[in-house]
C-alpha positions as CSV (number, residue, x, y, z in Angstrom):
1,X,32.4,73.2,-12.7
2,X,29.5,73.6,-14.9
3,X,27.4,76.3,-15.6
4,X,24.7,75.4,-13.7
5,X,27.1,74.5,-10.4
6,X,28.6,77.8,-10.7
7,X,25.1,79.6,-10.9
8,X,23.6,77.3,-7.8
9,X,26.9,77.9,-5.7
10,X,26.9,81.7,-6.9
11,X,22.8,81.6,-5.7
12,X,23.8,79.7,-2.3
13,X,26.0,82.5,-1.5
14,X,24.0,85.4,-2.1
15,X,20.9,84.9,-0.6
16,X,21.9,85.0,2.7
17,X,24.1,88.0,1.5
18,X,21.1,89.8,0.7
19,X,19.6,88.4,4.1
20,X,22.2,89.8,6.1
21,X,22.9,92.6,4.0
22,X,19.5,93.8,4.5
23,X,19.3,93.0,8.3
24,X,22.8,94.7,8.5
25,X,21.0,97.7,6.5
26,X,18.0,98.3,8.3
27,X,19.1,97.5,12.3
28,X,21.7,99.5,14.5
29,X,25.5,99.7,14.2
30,X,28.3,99.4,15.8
31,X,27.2,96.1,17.7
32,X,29.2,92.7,18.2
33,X,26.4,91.2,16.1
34,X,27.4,93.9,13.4
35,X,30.3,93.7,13.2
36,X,30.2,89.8,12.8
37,X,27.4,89.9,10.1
38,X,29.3,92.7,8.2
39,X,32.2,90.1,7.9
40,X,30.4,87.1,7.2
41,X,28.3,89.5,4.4
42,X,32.2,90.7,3.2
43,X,33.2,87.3,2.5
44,X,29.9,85.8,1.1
45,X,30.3,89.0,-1.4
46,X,33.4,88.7,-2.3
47,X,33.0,84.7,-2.7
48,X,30.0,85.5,-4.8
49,X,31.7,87.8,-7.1
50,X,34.7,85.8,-7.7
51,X,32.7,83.0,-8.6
52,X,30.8,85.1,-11.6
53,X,34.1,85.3,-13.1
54,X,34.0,81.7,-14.0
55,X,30.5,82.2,-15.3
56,X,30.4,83.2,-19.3
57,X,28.3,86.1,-20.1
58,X,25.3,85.0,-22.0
59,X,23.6,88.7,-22.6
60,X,25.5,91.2,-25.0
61,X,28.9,91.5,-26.3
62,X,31.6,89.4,-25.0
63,X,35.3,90.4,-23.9
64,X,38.2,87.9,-24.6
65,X,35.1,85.0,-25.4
66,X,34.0,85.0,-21.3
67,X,32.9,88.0,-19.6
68,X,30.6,90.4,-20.4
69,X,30.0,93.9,-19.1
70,X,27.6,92.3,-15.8
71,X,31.4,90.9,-15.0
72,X,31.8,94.5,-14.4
73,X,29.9,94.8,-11.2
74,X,31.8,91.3,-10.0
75,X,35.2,93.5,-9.8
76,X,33.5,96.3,-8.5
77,X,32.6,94.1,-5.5
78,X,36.2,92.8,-5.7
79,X,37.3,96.5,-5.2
80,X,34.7,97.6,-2.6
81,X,34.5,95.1,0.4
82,X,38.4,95.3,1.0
83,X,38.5,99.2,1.0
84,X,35.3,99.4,2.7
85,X,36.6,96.4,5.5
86,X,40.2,98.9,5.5
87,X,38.1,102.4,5.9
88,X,36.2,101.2,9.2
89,X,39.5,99.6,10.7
90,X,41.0,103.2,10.4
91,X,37.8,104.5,11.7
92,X,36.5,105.9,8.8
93,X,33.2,105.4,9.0
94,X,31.8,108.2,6.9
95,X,33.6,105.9,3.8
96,X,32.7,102.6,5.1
97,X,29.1,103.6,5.5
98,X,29.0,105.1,1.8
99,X,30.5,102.1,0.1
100,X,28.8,99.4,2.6
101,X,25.5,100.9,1.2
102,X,27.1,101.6,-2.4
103,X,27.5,97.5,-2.4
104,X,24.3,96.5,-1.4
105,X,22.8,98.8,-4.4
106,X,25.4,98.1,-7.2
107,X,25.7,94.3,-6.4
108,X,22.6,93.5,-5.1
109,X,20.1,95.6,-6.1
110,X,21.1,96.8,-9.7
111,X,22.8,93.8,-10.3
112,X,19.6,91.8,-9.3
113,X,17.4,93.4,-11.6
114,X,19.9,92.7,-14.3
115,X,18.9,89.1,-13.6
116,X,15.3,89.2,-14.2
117,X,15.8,90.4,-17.9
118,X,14.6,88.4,-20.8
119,X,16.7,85.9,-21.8
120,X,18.4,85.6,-18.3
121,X,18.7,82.2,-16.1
122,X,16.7,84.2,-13.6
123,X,14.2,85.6,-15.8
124,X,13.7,82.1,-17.3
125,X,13.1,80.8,-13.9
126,X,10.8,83.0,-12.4
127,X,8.9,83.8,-15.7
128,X,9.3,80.7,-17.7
């Protein structure tokens, strides 16, 4: 796949993982329709971030000529959703909760800014 494929496929999955992410966020827990969301969110985040590890860095210093330190946050998602997914099926919601909302900030949130600086796809896009 190209660059550009991998960026559009990596795109298609997470905007509706923000979506739900954000819906799943915000609204009350616990419910069929939670629990449903969460685990179409868990795979479209986990989808998402393996996909960035077939994308080269472009921004800073590169590791073994292909990923970069952004490809950092990719196996931090790789790490998260399955021990958040494994805390709530032992009932630990305390640890689900904390690393639910830990994902949504660190892949989402900080990792979207990261996207809108200069010299970025994103940035290019949105700013020209």
């Amino acid at each position: 796949m190209t660059y550009m494929q991998l960026t559009y496929l990596h795109l298609g999955t997470l905007a509706p993982a923000f979506v739900i992410g954000t819906y799943l966020l915000l609204n009350r827990k616990g419910t069929p329709a939670h629990r449903l969301l969460g685990k179409i969110y868990m795979v479209l985040m986990l989808f998402t971030a393996i996909v960035t590890l077939f994308m080269k860095a472009v921004i800073g210093p590169l590791f073994l000529n292909h990923f970069g330190y952004i490809h950092l946050l990719s196996l931090f998602v790789i790490y998260t959703v399955p021990t958040a997914y494994t805390a709530i099926r032992s009932g630990n919601i305390r640890v689900h909760r904390r690393k639910m909302i830990g994902l949504y900030v660190g892949a989402l949130l900080v990792a979207g800014s990261f996207t809108l600086t200069p010299g970025r796809l994103m940035h290019s896009w949105l700013f020209g």
